[in-house]
N, C-alpha and C positions, 0 to 999 in steps of 0.2 A: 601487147606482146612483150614478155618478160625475154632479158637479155641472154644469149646463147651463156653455158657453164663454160666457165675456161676449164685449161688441160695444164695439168700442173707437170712438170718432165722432172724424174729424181733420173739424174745419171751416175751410173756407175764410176763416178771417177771426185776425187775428193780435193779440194780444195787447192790444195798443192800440184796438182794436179795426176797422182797415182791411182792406178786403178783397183776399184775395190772388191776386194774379196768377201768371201768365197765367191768363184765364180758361177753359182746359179742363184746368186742372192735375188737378183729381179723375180726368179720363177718362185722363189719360196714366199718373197713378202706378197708377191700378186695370191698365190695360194692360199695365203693367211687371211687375205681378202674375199676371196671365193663366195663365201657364204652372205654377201651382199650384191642384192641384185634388185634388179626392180620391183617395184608390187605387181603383182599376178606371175612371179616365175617361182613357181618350185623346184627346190633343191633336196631330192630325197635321195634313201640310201640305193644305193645300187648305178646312181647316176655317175655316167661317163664323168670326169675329172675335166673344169672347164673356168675359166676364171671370170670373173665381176666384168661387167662392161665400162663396171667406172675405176678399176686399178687392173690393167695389162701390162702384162712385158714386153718389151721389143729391144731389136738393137736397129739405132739409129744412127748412120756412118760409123760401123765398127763401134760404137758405146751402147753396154746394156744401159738399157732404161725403164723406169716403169712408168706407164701413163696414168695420172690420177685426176679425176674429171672431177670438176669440185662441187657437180651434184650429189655426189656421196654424201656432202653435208646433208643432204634433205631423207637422206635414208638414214644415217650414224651420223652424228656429229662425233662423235666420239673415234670411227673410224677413220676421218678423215684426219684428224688429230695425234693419232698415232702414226700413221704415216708420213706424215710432216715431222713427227719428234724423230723416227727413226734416220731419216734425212737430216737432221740437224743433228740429230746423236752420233753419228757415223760419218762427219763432214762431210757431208755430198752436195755434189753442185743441185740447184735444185734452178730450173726454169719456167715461165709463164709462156706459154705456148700455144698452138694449135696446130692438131693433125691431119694434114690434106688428106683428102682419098686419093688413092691411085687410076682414078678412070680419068680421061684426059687430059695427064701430066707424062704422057711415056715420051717423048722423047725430049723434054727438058732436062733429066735428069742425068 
């Protein structure tokens, strides 16, 4: 059994720690993503607007973030790589991570 993909967190917030603009950057780089998806999902024209399962946007505690699952590698290497440059291009905090489900965590939080 090969090891679960980690989740890589860019968060909207840089280095020093201010917050990064434009504020729908998570939704436009996840968008830029889009068109990477698993083998067997088609992405054709007419399709509802819907982002990659392996780069999403969220905000987590009040911080956009985008979530990038570093299976991407096995689909683009190349994708995954640009999203890591654009996080270092743009000093953003960048974290190794994992993202709970919400079923069974309601009232920890």
């Amino acid at each position: 059994m090969s090891p679960k993909p980690r989740e890589i967190f860019i968060q909207g917030v840089t280095s020093d720690g201010r917050q990064f603009r434009p504020s729908d950057w998570a939704e436009r780089l996840a968008g830029v993503m889009a068109c990477f998806q698993p083998p067997g999902v088609k992405v054709g024209l007419g399709s509802h607007i819907r982002y990659s399962p392996y780069c999403v946007p969220r905000v987590i505690n009040g911080v956009k973030c985008v979530i990038v699952n570093e299976a991407l590698r096995d689909v683009e290497p190349k994708a995954l790589d640009f999203v890591l440059s654009f996080a270092r291009d743009n000093d953003l905090q960048v974290v190794d991570a994992c993202l709970l489900p919400d079923e069974g965590y309601g009232s920890a939080r």
